[in-house]
N, C-alpha and C positions, 0 to 999 in steps of 0.2 A: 528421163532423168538428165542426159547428156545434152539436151533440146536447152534447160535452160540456160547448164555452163555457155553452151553457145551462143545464144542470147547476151551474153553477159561479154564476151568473147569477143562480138561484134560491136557492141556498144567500147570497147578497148582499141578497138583496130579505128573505130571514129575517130573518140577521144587521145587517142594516142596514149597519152599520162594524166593523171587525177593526182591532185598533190591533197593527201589527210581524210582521213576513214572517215569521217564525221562529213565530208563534201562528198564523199562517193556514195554513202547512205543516201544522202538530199538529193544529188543528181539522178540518183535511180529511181527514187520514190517520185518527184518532182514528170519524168516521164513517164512513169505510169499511170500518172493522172492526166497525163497529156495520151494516154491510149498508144502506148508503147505496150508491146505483149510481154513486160516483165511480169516474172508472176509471182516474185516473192510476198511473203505478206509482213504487213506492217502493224506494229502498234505504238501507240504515245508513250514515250520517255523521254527522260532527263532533255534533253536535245532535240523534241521532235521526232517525227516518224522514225521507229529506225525498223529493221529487219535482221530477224539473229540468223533465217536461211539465210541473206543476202551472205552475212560475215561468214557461217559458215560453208557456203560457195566459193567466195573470197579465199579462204584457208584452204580449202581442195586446188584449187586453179595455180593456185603460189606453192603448193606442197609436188602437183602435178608439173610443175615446172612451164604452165600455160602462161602464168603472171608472176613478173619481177615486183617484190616489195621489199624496198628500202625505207630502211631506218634511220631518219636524220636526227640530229640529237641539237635541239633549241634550245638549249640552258636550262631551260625547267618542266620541258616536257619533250614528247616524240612526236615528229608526225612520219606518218607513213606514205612513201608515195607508188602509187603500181603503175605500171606499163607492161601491154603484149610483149613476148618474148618471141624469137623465131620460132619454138616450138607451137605455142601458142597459135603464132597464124597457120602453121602446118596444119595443125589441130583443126581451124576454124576453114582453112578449105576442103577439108573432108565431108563438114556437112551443109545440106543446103536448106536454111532455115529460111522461114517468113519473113522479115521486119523492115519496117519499114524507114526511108532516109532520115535520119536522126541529125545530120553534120549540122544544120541548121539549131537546132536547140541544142546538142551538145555543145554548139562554140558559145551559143549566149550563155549559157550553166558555165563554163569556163569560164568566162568574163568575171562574174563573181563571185565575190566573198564569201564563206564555210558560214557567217554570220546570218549574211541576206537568205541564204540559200534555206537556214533555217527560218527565217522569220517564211519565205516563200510557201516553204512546205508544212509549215505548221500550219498555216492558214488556208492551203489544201487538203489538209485532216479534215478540217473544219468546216469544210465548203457546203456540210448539208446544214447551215446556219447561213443565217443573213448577214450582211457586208458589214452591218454594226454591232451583231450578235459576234464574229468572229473577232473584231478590235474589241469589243470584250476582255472576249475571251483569250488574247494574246496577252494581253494586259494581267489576267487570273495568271495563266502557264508558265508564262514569260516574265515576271516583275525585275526578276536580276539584268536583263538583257534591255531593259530599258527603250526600248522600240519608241523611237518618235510618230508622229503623224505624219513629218515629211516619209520618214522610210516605212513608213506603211503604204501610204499612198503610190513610192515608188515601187512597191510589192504588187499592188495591184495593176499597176499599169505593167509591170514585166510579165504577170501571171497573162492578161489579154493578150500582152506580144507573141506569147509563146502558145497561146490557144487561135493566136490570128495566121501562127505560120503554119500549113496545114503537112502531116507527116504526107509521104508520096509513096 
């Protein structure tokens, strides 16, 4: 049980800070299609892949005092943003888990938007579908999010990037 929080622990001590629940979902799911050993599981909703373990991991980690999550208040909604605490890394040098160098794809997932991030990982849902089967079906999923061709087309060249850079 304590294998995954760690997991998750390590992927924090990368990342440093994740700014909004909705990128920290895509970020996690997005690497375990890149053969990161998360093992939360996922299903298709409103947003794309999300995972209700991942959240409630998320909610242990922040109640255990392992992850700081602050609440910023944007006028007409919240976003939440988490970073390791000292305890936390306390925490995460006690055990010695597998995983493998993430800093490489964690800083590209950093770079973008909570939007791309979704179009990315929706179309990683959907990867046992053909490259035109899936703009489909981004198009069926997705009609409010209005997805261009250009930002499709840069989905699939960032999905490549990040299956070109190999974990170590």
């Amino acid at each position: 049980m304590l294998t995954n929080h760690a997991k998750l622990m390590q992927f924090f001590a990368v990342a440093e800070e994740v700014t909004g629940r909705k990128k920290l979902q895509k970020m996690i799911y997005i690497l375990q299609k890149c053969h990161v050993p998360f093992e939360e599981k996922y299903q298709f909703h409103f947003y794309g892949p999300y995972s209700e373990e991942l959240t409630l991991r998320m909610e242990e980690l922040c109640n255990l005092g392992f992850v700081a999550e602050m609440k910023e208040d944007k006028s007409n909604y919240y976003q939440y943003n988490y970073r390791i605490t000292g305890d936390g890394l306390d925490f995460l040098n006690q055990f010695s888990i597998d995983m493998p160098d993430i800093k490489t794809q964690v800083e590209l997932l950093q770079r973008r938007s909570s939007r791309f991030l979704e179009l990315v990982s929706t179309m990683l849902y959907f990867d046992d579908l053909s490259k035109d089967a899936v703009v489909e079906k981004i198009h069926i999923v997705k009609p409010k999010q209005n997805y261009t061709s250009d930002e499709i087309n840069e989905a699939w060249t960032f999905i490549a990037s990040l299956q070109k850079n190999p974990l170590q």
